[in-house]
C-alpha positions as CSV (number, residue, x, y, z in Angstrom):
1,X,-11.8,-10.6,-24.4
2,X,-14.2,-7.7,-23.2
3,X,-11.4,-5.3,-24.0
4,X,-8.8,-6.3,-21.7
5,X,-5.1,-6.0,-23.1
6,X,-4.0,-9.4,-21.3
7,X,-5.5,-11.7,-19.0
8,X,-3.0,-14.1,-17.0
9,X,-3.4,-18.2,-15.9
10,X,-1.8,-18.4,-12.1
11,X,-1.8,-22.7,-12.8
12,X,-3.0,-22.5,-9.3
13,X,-5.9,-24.9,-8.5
14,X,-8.0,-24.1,-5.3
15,X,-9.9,-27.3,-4.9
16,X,-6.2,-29.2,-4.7
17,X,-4.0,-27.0,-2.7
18,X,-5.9,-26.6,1.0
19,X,-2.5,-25.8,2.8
20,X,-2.4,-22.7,0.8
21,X,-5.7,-21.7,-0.8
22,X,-9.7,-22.5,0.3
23,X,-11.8,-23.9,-2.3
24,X,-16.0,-23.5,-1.9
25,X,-16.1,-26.7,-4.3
26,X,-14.1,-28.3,-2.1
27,X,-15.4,-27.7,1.1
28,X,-18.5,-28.2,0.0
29,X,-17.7,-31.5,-1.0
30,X,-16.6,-32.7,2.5
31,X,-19.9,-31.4,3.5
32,X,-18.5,-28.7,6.0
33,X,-21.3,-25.3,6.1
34,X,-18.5,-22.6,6.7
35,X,-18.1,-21.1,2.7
36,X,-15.2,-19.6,3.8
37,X,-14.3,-15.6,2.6
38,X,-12.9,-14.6,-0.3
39,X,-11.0,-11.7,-2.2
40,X,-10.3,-10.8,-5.4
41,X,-8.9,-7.8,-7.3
42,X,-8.5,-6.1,-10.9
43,X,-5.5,-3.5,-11.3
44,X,-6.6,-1.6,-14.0
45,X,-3.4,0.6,-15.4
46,X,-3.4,3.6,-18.0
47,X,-6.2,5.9,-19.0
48,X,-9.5,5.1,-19.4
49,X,-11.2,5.0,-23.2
């Protein structure tokens, strides 16, 4: 897909893990107005082209 060698499934599911994880669907849902922060990040490995 789009050129990428792999791309992995975690199984982890934001909306049903709040202890661990924060879910915008979630919190949206309760009806609270913070959204919460987020990060993500891609590790790209090897040479380009």
């Amino acid at each position: 897909a789009a050129g990428l060698a792999a791309v992995y499934d975690t199984g982890l599911d934001t909306y049903a893990d709040p202890d661990r994880l924060f879910s915008f669907r979630r919190n949206t849902h309760r009806g609270h107005r913070d959204y919460g922060r987020n990060v993500s990040a891609i590790c790209l490995t090897g040479e380009a082209g």
